[in-house]
C-alpha positions as CSV (number, residue, x, y, z in Angstrom):
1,X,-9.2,-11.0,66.1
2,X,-6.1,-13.2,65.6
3,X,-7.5,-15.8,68.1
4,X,-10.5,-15.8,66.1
5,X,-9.1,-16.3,63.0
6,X,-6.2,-19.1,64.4
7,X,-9.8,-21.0,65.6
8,X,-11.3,-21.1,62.5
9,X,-8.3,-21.5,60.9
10,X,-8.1,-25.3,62.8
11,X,-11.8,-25.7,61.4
12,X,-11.3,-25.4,58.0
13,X,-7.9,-26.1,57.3
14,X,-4.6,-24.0,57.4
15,X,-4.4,-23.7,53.6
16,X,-7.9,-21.8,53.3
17,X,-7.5,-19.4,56.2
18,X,-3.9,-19.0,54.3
19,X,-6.2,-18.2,51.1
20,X,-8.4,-15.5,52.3
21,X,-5.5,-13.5,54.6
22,X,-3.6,-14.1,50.6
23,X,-6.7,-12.1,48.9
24,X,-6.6,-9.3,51.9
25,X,-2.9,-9.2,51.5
26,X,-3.1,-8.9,47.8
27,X,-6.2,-6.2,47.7
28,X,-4.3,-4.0,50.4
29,X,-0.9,-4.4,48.6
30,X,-2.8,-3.2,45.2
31,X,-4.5,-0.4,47.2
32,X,-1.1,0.7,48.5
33,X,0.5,0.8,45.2
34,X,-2.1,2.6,43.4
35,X,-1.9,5.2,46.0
36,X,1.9,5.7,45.3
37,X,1.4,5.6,42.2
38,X,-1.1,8.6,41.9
39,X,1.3,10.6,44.5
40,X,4.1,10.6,42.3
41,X,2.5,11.3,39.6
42,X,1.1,14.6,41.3
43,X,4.5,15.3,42.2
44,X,5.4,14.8,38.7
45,X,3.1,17.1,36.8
46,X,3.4,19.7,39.7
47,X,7.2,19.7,38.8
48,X,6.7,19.8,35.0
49,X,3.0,20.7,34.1
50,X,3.9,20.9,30.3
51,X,3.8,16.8,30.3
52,X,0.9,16.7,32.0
53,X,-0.2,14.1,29.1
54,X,2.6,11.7,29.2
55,X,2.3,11.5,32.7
56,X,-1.3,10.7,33.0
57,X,-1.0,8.1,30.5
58,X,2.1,6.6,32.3
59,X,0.2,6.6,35.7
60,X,-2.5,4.7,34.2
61,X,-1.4,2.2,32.8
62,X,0.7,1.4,35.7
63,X,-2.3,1.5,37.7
64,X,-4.0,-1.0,35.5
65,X,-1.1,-3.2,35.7
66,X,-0.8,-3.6,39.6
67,X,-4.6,-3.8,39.6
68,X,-4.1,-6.6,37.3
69,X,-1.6,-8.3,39.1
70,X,-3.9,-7.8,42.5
71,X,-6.7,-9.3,40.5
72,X,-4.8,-12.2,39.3
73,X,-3.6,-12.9,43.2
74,X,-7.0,-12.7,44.7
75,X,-8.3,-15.0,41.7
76,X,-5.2,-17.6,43.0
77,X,-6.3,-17.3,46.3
78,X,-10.3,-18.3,46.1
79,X,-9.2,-20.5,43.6
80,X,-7.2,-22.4,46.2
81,X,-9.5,-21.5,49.2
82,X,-12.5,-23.3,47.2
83,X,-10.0,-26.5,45.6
């Protein structure tokens, strides 16, 4: 899979195969963080279920923000694979 990607890589130029393993990087970063995210939060309410409220509100907007952030980097990334 590397050797595949190295050869077209040569084909189209280093800075767009660097663009579109950026976007993977960036969507599996996102993914990863959202997922820790959520778990802590479970851990969270499970230790204190009375703020059950705060803590989903807390864990969502977080979540939007890293999504954001992801969103922002995969935009960069086409942007600079297409440029």
């Amino acid at each position: 899979m590397l050797m595949v990607i190295l050869e077209y890589a040569v084909g189209v130029g280093l800075s767009k195969a660097g663009a579109a393993i950026g976007a993977g990087i960036a969507a599996v970063g996102a993914g990863i963080g959202i997922g820790r995210i959520g778990a802590n939060a479970m851990d969270a309410i499970a230790r204190q279920p009375q703020e059950t409220g705060n803590i989903r509100s807390n864990m969502i907007l977080a979540a939007a923000l890293v999504e954001g952030v992801a969103l922002l980097a995969v935009v960069v990334c086409l942007l600079s694979f297409f440029i």
